[in-house]
Every structure is written in C-alpha cells, then in structure tokens.
BAVOLUM-409307 format. One record per residue (C-alpha): x, y, z. Coordinates in steps of 0.02 Angstrom, whole numbers, padded with zeros to 5 digits, always signed. Example, Ala and Ser with C-alpha at 12.3 -4.5 7.8 and 13.67 -1.06 7.14 Angstrom:
2
+00615-00225+00390+00684-00053+00357
END
This chain:
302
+00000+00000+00000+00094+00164-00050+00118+00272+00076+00041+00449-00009-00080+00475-00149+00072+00548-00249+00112+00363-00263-00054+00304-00309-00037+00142-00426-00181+00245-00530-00063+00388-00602+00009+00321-00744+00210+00370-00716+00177+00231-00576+00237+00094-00639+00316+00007-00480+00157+00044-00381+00039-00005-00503+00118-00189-00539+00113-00193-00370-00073-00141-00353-00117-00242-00511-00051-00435-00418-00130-00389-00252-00298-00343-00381-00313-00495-00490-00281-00620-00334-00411-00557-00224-00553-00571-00368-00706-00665-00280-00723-00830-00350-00891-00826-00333-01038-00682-00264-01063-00796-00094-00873-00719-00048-00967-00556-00052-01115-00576+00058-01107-00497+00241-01253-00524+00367-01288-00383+00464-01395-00398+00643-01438-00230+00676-01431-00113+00508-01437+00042+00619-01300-00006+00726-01170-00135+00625-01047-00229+00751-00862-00198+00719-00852-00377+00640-00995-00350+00513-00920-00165+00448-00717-00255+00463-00805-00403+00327-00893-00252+00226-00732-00151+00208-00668-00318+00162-00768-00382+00000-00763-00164-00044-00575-00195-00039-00584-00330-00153-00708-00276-00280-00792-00112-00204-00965-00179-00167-01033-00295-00035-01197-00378-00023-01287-00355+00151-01464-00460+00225-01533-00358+00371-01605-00489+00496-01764-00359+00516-01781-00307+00340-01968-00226+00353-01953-00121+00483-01813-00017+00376-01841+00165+00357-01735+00290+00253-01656+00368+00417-01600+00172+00472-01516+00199+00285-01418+00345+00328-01374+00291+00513-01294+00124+00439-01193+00221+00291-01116+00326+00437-01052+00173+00519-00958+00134+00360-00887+00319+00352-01019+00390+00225-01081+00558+00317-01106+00672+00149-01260+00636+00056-01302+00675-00115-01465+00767-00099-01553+00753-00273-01705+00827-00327-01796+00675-00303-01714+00625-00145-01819+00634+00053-01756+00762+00173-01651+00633+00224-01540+00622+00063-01637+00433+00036-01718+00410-00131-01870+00279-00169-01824+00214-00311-01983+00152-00378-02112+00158-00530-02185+00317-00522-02296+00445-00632-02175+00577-00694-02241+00752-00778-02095+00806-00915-01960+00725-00970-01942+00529-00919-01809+00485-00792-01779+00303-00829-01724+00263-00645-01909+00285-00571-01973+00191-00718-01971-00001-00764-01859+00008-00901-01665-00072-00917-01542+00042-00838-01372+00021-00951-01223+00024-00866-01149+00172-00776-01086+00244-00645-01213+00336-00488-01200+00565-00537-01098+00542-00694-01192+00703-00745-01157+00802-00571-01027+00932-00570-00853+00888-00514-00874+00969-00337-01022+00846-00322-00958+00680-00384-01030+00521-00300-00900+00402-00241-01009+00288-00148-01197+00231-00147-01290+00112-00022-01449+00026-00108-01566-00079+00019-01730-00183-00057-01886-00162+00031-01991-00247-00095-01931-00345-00237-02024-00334-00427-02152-00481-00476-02006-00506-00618-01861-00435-00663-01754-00297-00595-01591-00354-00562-01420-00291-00559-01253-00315-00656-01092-00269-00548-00941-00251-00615-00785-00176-00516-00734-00028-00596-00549-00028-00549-00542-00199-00652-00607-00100-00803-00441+00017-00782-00325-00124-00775-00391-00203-00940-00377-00040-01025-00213+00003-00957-00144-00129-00983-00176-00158-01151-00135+00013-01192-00105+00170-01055-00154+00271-01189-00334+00228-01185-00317+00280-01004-00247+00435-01037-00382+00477-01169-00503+00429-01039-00417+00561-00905-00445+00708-01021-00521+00850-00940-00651+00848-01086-00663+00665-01133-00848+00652-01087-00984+00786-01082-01159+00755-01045-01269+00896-01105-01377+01009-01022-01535+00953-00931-01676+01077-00994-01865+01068-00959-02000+01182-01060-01842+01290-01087-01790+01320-00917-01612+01248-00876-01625+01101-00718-01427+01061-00744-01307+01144-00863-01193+01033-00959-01055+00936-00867-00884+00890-00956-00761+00810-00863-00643+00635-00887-00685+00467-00858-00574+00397-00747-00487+00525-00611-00391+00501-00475-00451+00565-00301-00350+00662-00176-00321+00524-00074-00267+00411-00240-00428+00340-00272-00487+00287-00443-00650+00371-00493-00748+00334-00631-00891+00432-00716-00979+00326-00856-01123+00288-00949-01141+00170-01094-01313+00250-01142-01300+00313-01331-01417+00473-01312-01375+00639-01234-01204+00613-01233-01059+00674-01304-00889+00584-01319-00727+00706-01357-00708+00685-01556-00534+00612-01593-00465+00462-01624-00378+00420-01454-00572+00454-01373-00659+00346-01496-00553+00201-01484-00553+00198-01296-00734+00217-01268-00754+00069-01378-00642-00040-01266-00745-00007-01125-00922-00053-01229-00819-00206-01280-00747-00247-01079-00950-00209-01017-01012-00348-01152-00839-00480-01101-00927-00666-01054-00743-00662-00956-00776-00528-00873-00808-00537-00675-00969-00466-00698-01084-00518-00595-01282-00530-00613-01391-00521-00428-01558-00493-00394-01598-00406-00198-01730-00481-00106-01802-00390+00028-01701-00345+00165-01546-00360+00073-01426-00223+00000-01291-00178-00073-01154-00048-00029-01004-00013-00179-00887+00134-00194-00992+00168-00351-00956+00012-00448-01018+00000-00645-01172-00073-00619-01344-00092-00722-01519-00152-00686-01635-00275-00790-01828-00225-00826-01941-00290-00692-02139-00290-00686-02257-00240-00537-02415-00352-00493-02553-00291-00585-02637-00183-00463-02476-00132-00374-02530-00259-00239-02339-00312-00267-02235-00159-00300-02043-00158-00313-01960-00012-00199-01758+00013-00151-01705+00153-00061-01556+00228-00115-01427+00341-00036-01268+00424-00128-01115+00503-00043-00981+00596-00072-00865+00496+00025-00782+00325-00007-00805+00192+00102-00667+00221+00253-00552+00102+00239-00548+00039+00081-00413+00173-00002-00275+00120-00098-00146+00202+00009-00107+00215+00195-00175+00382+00246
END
C-alpha cells in the first residue's frame, strides 16, 4: 500500500506501484458472489465484525452484499445511520431525494421528461452522478430492497478498478484519453426551456485526492457526447467491448427484501422488472449516494 496519494498505482508514471497494485488486484477477485455476502444484525448499529467483513469484499471488488435480519421495519433514516457506520456522512441530496438524502427508487408517474431510474425500463451500465458537477461527484452509494419486482429488476456489478486495469494494460493510452479534462460531456438538462442542470464535461477515470480511482460513465447512446478524436473513440469502444466480455467478473444479482448492497460506485446496471397488476406487489429500493468513499478501503495508507 503506498504510503501517499502521490504514489497512487492509478497515475500512470507509476509503474512500480501499479504492478504492485495490479497482483494484489487480480488475486483477491471473488471466486464466486457468496465471498461477497455480509449479514448484518442490527442495520442501524453494524458490530465492528460485520463493517471489518464489509470493508473487506469493498477492498476486493468495491461492493458488498448485506441481509438485514429485520428487513421490514427499515426506514430511510436506518439507511443513513448504517452508511455513517461505514464512514459515509455526505449525502447526495437530489431533486428527487427525502429530506433525508434517501431516494425511493420506484415506478412512479412523472410530468416532463422521463427519468428512466423511477421507471421499469433497463438501466445500461454506468456509474451513480456521472452528470453532477465535479465538486459533487458520488463516490459511494448504499442501495437496500424493501420490496422486490413480480419479475425482473436485477443488477449487473462489475468492479470498476478492473475496467482500468484491462484498458491500461492493453494500452495506457486509452487511459490517458479517458483522463482528459473533456473526454466526456453530458449535455444540459432543460425542461420547457428552463435549464435544471447545465452541461457537465469532465474525464472518465480521475484520480481522487487520497489516490482513489474514480470513474464517471455511462454506456447510454443518447445525450451524450464523447470528445471527437481518435484516441477518445477508440477507448470508449474498449470499455463497450470490456462491459459486453462473457470473461468478465461481472456479476448478475437480484436483492430480495431486506438485502442491499453498498459499492464505492461500482459499474453497475439493472434488468426490466414488472409490478403485480394492481400494485398489490410493487418493487421499492431506497437509495442513498455520498460523497465519500467507504473508510477504509483506499489504496494508500493515509
């Protein structure tokens, strides 16, 4: 583990700490998503054991699955109070989010333009605020199933540091493409003319101030703009081609209630799902984003 971000395995002139970073990475790849499961007794008040095994699997592959032994009693505040146990105090508090930063994620009626999360159609992959400004960029979400769909609705995972070290090492200039201060730009949000978010441009990958990789993605093909050259092109290609890899460690889960997960914002997508007719079965996750990282599971020593 280097010993200051300056040496973080993520900047590319590292090429000492980022062999070093890559061996530790590739052995400690789950074999299998029962390596990443962590049952949690009290959600509000995790024991030291259950946050150590957390901090663990987010180590390995940044995201955990959790089971809360008392999974209907779970309120948005219980959300919040077990994210602070983990070292995630600064909430992202969206439009659509309660006063407590949680969101319901759930099919709703929406007046204006569609937002595909609180609908029943396929998320494709990405990564949670890839359209927030850079002062606001999530680096950690905690997701927790109160009611699962009739059918459908579950998640693909993959890590995203794993996505770096395919593209660097087949090439560091993909990654460097990918750093560019203008390599991705999502255009403005406007409703009925009035602005809601102006347009964001900003890199893919970055690297935090504590040395942490961040990544800000999305693999949807409308309202977004990739940087037009060559070096751009090529590299958001490899990702597309990484994100569709059968030998990828991607892997496909579907929460049931009371379980969750918790990722320092992890590529990840989400299936379709359908609602009883009548909404007498109706899926609903709530969903809080941070600013922070998970404590603990940094790439170097402070």
């Amino acid at each position: 583990m280097p010993d200051s971000p300056d040496a973080s395995p993520f900047h590319l002139g590292n090429d000492d700490p980022y062999r070093a970073w890559r061996a530790g990475k590739l052995a400690a790849i789950p074999g299998g998503i029962d390596e990443l499961r962590v049952r949690i007794r009290d959600l509000t008040n995790p024991s030291g054991e259950e946050v150590r095994a957390l901090r663990d699997c987010c180590r390995r592959s940044n995201w955990a699955i959790f089971r809360a032994d008392t999974p209907r009693d779970i309120e948005p505040a219980h959300i919040t109070a077990f994210a602070a146990k983990l070292g995630l105090h600064h909430v992202d508090r969206n439009p659509c989010a309660e006063d407590s930063g949680v969101t319901a994620l759930t099919k709703r009626e929406q007046v204006g333009r569609l937002y595909i999360p609180y609908t029943n159609r396929p998320l494709s992959w990405h990564t949670d605020g890839y359209y927030n400004e850079s002062t606001r960029q999530i680096r950690s979400w905690v997701l927790f199933c109160v009611q699962d769909a009739a059918e459908g609705g579950g998640n693909g995972i993959l890590d995203h540091e794993w996505v770096y070290l395919q593209l660097r090492d087949r090439d560091p200039e993909l990654v460097a493409a990918l750093m560019a201060d203008d390599a991705m730009t999502i255009p403005a949000n406007e409703v009925d003319g009035d602005s809601i978010r102006p347009a964001q441009t900003g890199p893919v990958f970055s690297v935090d101030p504590d040395g942490n990789l961040h990544m800000r993605y999305t693999a949807r093909k409308r309202n977004i703009h990739w940087k037009d050259d060559p070096a751009t092109r090529t590299a958001s290609a490899a990702i597309e081609a990484l994100l569709s890899d059968t030998t990828a460690p991607t892997y496909q889960y579907r929460l049931e209630p009371g379980e969750g997960i918790v990722s320092n914002n992890a590529l990840h997508r989400r299936d379709g799902f359908s609602d009883d007719p009548g909404e007498a079965r109706k899926r609903l996750l709530y969903r809080a984003r941070f600013y922070d990282r998970i404590a603990g599971t940094g790439v170097c020593k402070r």
